[in-house]
C-alpha positions, 0 to 999 in steps of 0.5 A, a space after each residue: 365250230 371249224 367254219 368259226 375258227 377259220 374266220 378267226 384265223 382269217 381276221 388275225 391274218 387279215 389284220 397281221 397282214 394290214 399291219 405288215 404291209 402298212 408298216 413294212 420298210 417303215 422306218 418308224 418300225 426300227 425303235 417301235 413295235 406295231 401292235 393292233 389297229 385300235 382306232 383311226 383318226 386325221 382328216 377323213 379318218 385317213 390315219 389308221 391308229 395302231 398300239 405300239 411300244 418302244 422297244 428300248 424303253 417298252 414305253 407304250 406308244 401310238 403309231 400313226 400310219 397312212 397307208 397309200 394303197 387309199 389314194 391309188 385311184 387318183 393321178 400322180 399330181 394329186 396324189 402328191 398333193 394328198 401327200 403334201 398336205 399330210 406331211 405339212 399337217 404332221 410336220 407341224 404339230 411335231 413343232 408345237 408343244 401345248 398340253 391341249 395339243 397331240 404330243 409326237 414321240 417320234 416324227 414322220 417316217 415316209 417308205 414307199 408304201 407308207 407314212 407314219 409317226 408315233 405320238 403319246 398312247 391314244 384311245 381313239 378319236 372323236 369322231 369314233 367315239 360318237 360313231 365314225 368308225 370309218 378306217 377301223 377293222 372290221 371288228 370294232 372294239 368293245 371298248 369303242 363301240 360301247 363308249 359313253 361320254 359323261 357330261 363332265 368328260 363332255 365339258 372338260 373336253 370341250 374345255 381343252 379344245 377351247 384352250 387349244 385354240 386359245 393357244 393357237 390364236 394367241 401364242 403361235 397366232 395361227 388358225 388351226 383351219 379345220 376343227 373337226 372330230 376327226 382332228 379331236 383325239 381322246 388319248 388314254 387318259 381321256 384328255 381331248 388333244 388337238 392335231 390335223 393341222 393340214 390346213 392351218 394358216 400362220 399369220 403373215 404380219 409380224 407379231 406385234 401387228 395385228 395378224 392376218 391370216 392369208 385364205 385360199 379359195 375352195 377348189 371342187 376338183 381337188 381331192 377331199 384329203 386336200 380340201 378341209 370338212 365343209 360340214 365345220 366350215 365356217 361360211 366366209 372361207 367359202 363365201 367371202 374367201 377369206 378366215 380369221 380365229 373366229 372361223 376356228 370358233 364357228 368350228 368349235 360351235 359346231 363341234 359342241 353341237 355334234 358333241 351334244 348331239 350324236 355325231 351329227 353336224 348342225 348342216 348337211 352339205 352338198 360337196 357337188 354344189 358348196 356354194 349354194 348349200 352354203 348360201 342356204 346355210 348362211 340363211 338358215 343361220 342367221 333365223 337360228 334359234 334356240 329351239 334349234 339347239 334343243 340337245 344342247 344344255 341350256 348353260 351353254 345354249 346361247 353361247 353356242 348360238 353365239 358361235 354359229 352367228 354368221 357375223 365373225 366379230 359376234 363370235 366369242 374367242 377361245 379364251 373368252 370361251 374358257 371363261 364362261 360358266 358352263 366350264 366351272 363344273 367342280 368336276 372340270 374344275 378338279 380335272 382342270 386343275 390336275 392338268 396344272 398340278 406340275 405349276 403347284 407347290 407343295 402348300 397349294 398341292 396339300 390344300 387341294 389333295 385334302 378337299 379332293 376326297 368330297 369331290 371324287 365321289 361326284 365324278 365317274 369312275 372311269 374319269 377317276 381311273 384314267 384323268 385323276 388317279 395317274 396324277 396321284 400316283 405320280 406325287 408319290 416320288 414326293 415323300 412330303 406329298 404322299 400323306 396328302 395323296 395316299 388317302 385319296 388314292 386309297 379311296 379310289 382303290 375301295 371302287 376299284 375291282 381286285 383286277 383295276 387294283 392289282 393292275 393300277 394301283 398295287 404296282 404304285 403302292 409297293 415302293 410306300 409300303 417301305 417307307 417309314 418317314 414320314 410317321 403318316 404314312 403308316 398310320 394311313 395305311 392301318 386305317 385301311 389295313 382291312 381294304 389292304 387284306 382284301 384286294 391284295 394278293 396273299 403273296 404281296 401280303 405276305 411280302 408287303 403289308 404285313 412287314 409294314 404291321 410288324 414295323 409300326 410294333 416296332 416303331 420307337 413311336 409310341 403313338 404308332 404302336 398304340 394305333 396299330 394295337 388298336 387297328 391290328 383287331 379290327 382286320 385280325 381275321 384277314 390275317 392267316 394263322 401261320 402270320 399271327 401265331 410266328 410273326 404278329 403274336 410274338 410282336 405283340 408280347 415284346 412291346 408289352 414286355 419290353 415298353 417302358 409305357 403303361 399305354 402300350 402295355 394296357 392295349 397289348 393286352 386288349 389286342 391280345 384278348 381280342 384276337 384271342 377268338 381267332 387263335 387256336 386253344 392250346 396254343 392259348 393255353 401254352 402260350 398266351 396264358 404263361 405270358 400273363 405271368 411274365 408280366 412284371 407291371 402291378 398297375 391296376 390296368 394291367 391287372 384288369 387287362 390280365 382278368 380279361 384275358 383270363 375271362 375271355 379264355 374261360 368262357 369261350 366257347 371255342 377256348 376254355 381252360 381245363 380244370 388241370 390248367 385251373 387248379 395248377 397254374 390259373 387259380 395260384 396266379 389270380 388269387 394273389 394278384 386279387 389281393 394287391 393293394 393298387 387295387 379298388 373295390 371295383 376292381 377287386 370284386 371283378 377278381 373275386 367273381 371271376 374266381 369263383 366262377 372258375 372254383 364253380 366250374 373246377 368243382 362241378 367238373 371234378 365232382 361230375 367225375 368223381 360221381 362217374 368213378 363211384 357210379 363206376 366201381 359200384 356197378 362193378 362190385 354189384 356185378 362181383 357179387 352178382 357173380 359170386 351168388 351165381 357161382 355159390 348157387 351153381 355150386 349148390 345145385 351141382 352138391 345137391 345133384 352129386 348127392 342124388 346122383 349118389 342116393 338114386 344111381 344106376 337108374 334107366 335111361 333119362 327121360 329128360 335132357 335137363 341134366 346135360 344142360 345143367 351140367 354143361 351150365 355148372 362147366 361155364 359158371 366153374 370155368 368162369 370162377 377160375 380164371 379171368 377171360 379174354 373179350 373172346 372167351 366172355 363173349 363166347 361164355 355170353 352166348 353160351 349162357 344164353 344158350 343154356 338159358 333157352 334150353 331151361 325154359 323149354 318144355 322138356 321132351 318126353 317120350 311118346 308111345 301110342 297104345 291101342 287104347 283112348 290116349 291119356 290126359 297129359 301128366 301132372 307133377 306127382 310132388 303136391 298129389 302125394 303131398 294131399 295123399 299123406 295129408 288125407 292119410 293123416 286126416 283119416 288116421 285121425 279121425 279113424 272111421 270104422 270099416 264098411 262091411 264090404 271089403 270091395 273097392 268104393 268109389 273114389 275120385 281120380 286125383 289126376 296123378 301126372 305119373 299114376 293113373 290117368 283115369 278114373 277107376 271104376 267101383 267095381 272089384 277088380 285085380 291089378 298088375 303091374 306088368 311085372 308080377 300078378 302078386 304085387 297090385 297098387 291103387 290109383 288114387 291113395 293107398 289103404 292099409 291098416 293104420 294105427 290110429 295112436 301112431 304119429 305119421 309126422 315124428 321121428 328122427 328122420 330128414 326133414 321133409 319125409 314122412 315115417 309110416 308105421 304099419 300098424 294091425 288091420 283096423 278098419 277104414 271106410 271107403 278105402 280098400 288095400 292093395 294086396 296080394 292074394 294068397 296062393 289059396 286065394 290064388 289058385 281059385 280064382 280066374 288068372 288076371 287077363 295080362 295080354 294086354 300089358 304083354 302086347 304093350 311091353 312086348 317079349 323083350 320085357 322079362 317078367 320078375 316074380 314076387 319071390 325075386 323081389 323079395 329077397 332084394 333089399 328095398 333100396 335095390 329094388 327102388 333104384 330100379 324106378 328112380 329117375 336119374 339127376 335133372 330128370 322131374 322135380 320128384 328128385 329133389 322131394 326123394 332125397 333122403 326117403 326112408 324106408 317106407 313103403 307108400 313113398 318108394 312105391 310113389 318115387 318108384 312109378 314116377 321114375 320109372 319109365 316103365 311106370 308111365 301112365 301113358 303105358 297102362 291100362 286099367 286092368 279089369 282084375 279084382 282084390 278081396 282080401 285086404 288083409 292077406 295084401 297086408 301080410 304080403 307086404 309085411 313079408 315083402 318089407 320085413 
């Protein structure tokens, strides 16, 4: 990279340097600046071809310059020889004026380093251009380098040069000596001009004798800057020793023929020995044939063939040559007739820039950018002329990058934007609005084009207000928003209100509903459809022009109008204009459909609405009763449980933890019934129903004791088992079978009672206890006890759901022995019942509670002693309202108590035979 940078520096200072030195004390750089080395040009290539500006006018120019470092080598004489032959050159095309010849600026400017001039801008020479680079800077131009000459700059160069020379053999009767591509230069339009006059001969005669042009033998020991390019010469100058304008027409042979054929001249000469290279070339061409001249285009061929003839006087001369057909290309023609366009007047200007656009297709671009499109632009100071002109030069922009137009084209079309006369123009300019809004830049746009819109709305013509109504839709989309909604919008409502012409009213109307896509909704809505109705025009196409725009706005998609805009102010204005007499029954129906399209969607809108509300307040009342539901079951459950609380109080300790979690539940319920809650609170109230939720369905925990003996099955709701005990009771006070002879247990089977025993009992005779007193025992599977057969088990004043027992005497039943207690007599025979194991299981904290005790506490004392406590097993809800019976409170008890659990018993291995004393007792015991 550093080895790069140094080599650029090194060039830059290179090139600085040249220029400095090659210009330095020059005269010439008082009024100009000297730029870069752009090409080279002259006899030899001598004159290196610097850009330059003038520095008054910043005028571009091109700076000649002959630095005579190049001719050191030679002796003084020569040197003024060389020097001699420049000036002369020079100094005599600063004195010819011809379009065909290189226009001087500036004369020659001698210093003591230097000579130098300024002539028109210049592109290079021909020589370069066809690969001569000799004399350049080391690094050749792109623009030199990579140049292609097309067929129509070929043509109409060769074309110029022949006008040239027609020029000077006619009007100034000279003969120019040394037509060459070096002394051919291409200036920046690309116009082919003639200079290096160092060697032209002036006729001797006077101007009306024939002319006769002096010739001066070839000397060898010359130098080659004072000797002319034999490789071009025509044979007599060094045979014959003499030259007349036919020899500058060999020299035009051989020029087309370098042209067509690379840069190479048709002979190779030996400068050593010029004489016999010459000789060998006058016998080569006088066997020229056309097999020769092969590269050169057959039109042309013979006329070539022609030139390069050894005979002078067979050689046509430069005006025949301008003639010939191979010139009347349309393209040279065109480019032709642009260099005389100054000559023209206005009707021939006219009927040229008219048929011009079907030529410029035909020819290439860079011949247009550089020959025609200079000359176009220079007719716009002619307001007559710029109808004619503009079009073309805007036909030419569409092939121009955005960097040629900005650059070429913009900076000629800024003075025609603001004019206003002739009409044309504006109208020439809307057709092209869309290439306009392209390639120009936004600030110009701004700036210049869009004020132009803006005037032709304003125009008092009605015919440009109707075309750029009609335009401004087709490039509405290149405009930016801000421009059309402060500036363009607003133009466009004042021409519809303010004309006095249906014409412009109608299409404002159509251009209004056409760029509507490229306006925004609500300025649409606030702004565009209020208009409609300032409207005071009842034409029918006006109406219909204010049906499209309500239409398009409706069913846009991007658009629309809401239902508030439909009902209140779209709907009250279409139906009364649907109705007006001016209107066909075409017209009328297209009103018709579109109102009814809108009370279709005003009314499937409006009821979609009306059904989200009702569906809206019906959830919300289901939740409200919802609500209330759960609140009045909540409250039940709560009353039901301070009714229990009330019956069975003072109980032991819970064996479920139900109850805290429905009390906790009837907080939240309550606490949600009695105020509304904040989002907080209802989602905290959420979670901690949910919470409470999953407490009621899990198992509730029970207590487990192990014991020593085989574990028990697990417990069973007691509800349906003293359900089937009441009912087999029942059954068998019914039927009254009689009693067996034995009083001894029978064999009964185990109903699998959850809080009785879990364990089927034996048949065998045996004694209970209960843990507390030996005097009290129970049966597992049911109770037997006299009945009376006449007695109605399920009759009476009492609650519903409880059953009303009388004991009756002792009668017989089969199978079923009572319980009893024994007594004292009985007692005190028998063997005391084996109680270690109960006192093992419970334990010396367990006190022991005798009969007498029991018996002398009222029986709803002693029952709240077993009863569990509210939430505890669904037992409590089948206790309530227990009256006093015997068989149910025992039941209720053994259930509640957890001193009752089955998992806590044994089956006891005692004995019972009396059943009648068991009755006695319990008779004593309940009254």
């Amino acid at each position: 990279m550093e080895s790069m940078l140094n080599k650029l520096k090194s060039t830059v200072t290179k090139v600085t340097a040249d220029v400095t030195s090659a210009v330095m004390g020059n005269p010439v750089t008082r009024e100009f600046d000297v730029g870069r080395h752009i090409a080279s040009g002259g006899n030899g290539l001598a004159w290196k071809i610097f850009h330059g500006t003038k520095k008054s006018t910043k005028q571009e120019v091109a700076v000649f310059v002959f630095d005579k470092k190049l001719i050191d080598k030679y002796q003084k004489f020569e040197k003024d020889q060389i020097i001699d032959s420049l000036k002369r050159g020079v100094q005599q095309l600063t004195r010819l004026r011809h379009p065909r010849l290189l226009t001087v600026q500036h004369p020659l400017e001698e210093s003591r380093d230097c000579l130098a001039f300024c002539t028109e801008p210049v592109f290079a020479s021909l020589a370069n251009v066809l690969g001569n680079w000799e004399n350049l800077p080391s690094s050749i131009s792109p623009d030199i380098k990579d140049y292609k000459l097309y067929d129509v700059e070929m043509k109409y160069g060769l074309l110029q040069v022949s006008e040239g020379l027609s020029f000077l053999h006619s009007s100034v009767k000279m003969v120019h000596g040394n037509v060459t591509p070096e002394n051919i230069i291409l200036n920046k339009s690309g116009a082919w001009k003639i200079m290096g006059f160092d060697f032209c001969v002036s006729s001797s005669n006077p101007s009306e004798q024939e002319p006769k042009f002096p010739c001066k033998e070839w000397d060898p020991n010359l130098p080659s800057l004072c000797l002319p390019n034999p490789e071009y010469l025509a044979p007599e100058y060094i045979l014959s020793v003499s030259c007349e304008t036919a020899s500058d027409m060999y020299s035009l042979g051989a020029v087309i023929f370098a042209v067509f054929n690379k840069g190479k001249p048709i002979f190779e000469v030996n400068k050593q020995d010029i004489y016999k290279s010459f000789s060998r070339q006058l016998d080569q061409l006088s066997r020229l044939g056309s097999s020769s001249l092969t590269s050169i285009p057959e039109e042309v061929r013979e006329h070539v063939k022609l030139l390069l003839n050894v005979t002078p006087a067979v050689r046509p001369d430069a005006d025949q040559m301008t003639k010939i057909p191979f010139f009347d290309d349309v393209g040279a023609v065109t480019l032709q007739y642009f260099d005389t366009l100054f000559q023209r007047d206005n009707l021939q200007k006219s009927q040229f820039f008219k048929g011009l656009p079907k030529v410029l297709p035909k020819l290439p671009k860079r011949v247009i950018v550089q020959r025609i499109l200079p000359c176009l632009t220079s007719e716009f100071v002619n307001p007559d002329m710029v109808p004619f002109v503009l079009p073309n030069v805007l036909l030419i922009a569409e092939e121009c990058t955005k960097e040629e137009y900005v650059r070429l084209i913009l900076p000629e079309l800024g003075p025609v934007f603001k004019q206003q006369e002739p009409v044309q123009i504006l109208l020439i300019f809307l057709q092209k609005m869309d290439l306009l809004l392209t390639k120009t830049p936004p600030d110009e746009i701004k700036n210049s084009v869009l004020p132009m819109v803006y005037r032709a709305l304003e125009a008092p013509s009605i015919q440009i207000q109707e075309l750029c109504l009609n335009i401004i839709p087709t490039f509405a989309n290149l405009i930016d928003y801000p421009s059309m909604k402060n500036a363009l919008i607003p133009r466009i409502k004042n021409a519809c209100l303010q004309t006095s012409s249906l014409a412009v009213r109608v299409n404002s109307l159509v251009c209004l509903g056409k760029i509507l896509e490229y306006l925004d909704k609500w300025f649409v809505l606030d702004d565009i459809l209020p208009f409609l109705q300032q409207i005071p025009s009842k034409e029918p196409a006006v109406l219909m022009g204010i049906l499209g725009i309500y239409k398009c706005t409706f069913t846009h998609k991007k658009l629309g109008i809401t239902k508030e805009q439909l009902a209140g102010k779209v709907l009250p204005h279409l139906i009364p204009l649907s109705i007006e007499n001016n209107l066909n029954l075409n017209q009328f129906s297209s009103f018709i459909a579109v109102i009814k399209e809108m009370l279709s969607r005003l009314e499937s809108e409006h009821r979609t609405k009306l059904e989200q509300l009702h569906m809206m307040q019906e959830q919300q009342r289901s939740l409200e009763i919802g609500n209330q539901m759960n609140a009045s079951e909540e409250t039940g459950v709560t009353h039901a449980g301070s009714q229990i609380d009330k019956v069975f109080n003072n109980t032991g300790t819970d064996l479920l933890t139900g109850g805290e979690s429905e009390n906790k539940e009837d907080g939240l319920q309550n606490k949600q019934k009695r105020a509304s809650l904040t989002l907080e609170e209802k989602q905290k109230l959420a979670k901690e129903q949910e919470q409470a939720q999953k407490l009621k369905s899990q198992q509730p925990l029970k207590p487990q004791v192990h014991t020593p003996i085989a574990p028990s099955k697990q417990t069973k709701d007691l509800t349906d088992t003293l359900m089937d005990n009441i009912t087999s009771l029942t059954s068998l006070s019914v039927s009254t079978p009689k009693l067996s002879a034995s009083s001894t247990f029978t064999s009964v089977p185990s109903t699998g009672l959850n809080m009785m025993f879990s364990t089927p009992i034996d048949n065998s005779k045996r004694n209970l206890t209960n843990g507390l007193n030996a005097n009290m025992g129970f049966q597992t599977s049911g109770f037997s006890m006299p009945v009376n057969p006449n007695q109605n088990y399920f009759s009476g004043s009492s609650t519903a759901g409880v059953t009303t027992m009388t004991l009756g005497a002792a009668p017989t039943l089969s199978s079923y022995s009572p319980l009893s207690v024994p007594p004292a007599a009985v007692k005190a025979q028998q063997r005391p019942a084996d109680m270690s194991a109960l006192n093992n299981l419970f334990g010396p904290q367990k006190p022991k509670v005798s009969m007498n005790q029991l018996s002398q506490q009222r029986p709803n004392q002693w029952l709240n002693q077993f009863v569990p406590p509210q939430g505890s097993s669904g037992m409590g809800s089948a206790a309530m309202g227990v009256q006093a019976n015997v068989m149910g409170q025992a039941a209720f008890g053994m259930q509640g108590n957890p001193f009752f659990n089955p998992q806590n018993f044994a089956q006891p291995p005692a004995t019972m035979t009396s059943s009648s004393s068991a009755s006695n007792d319990l008779k004593d015991l309940f009254g």
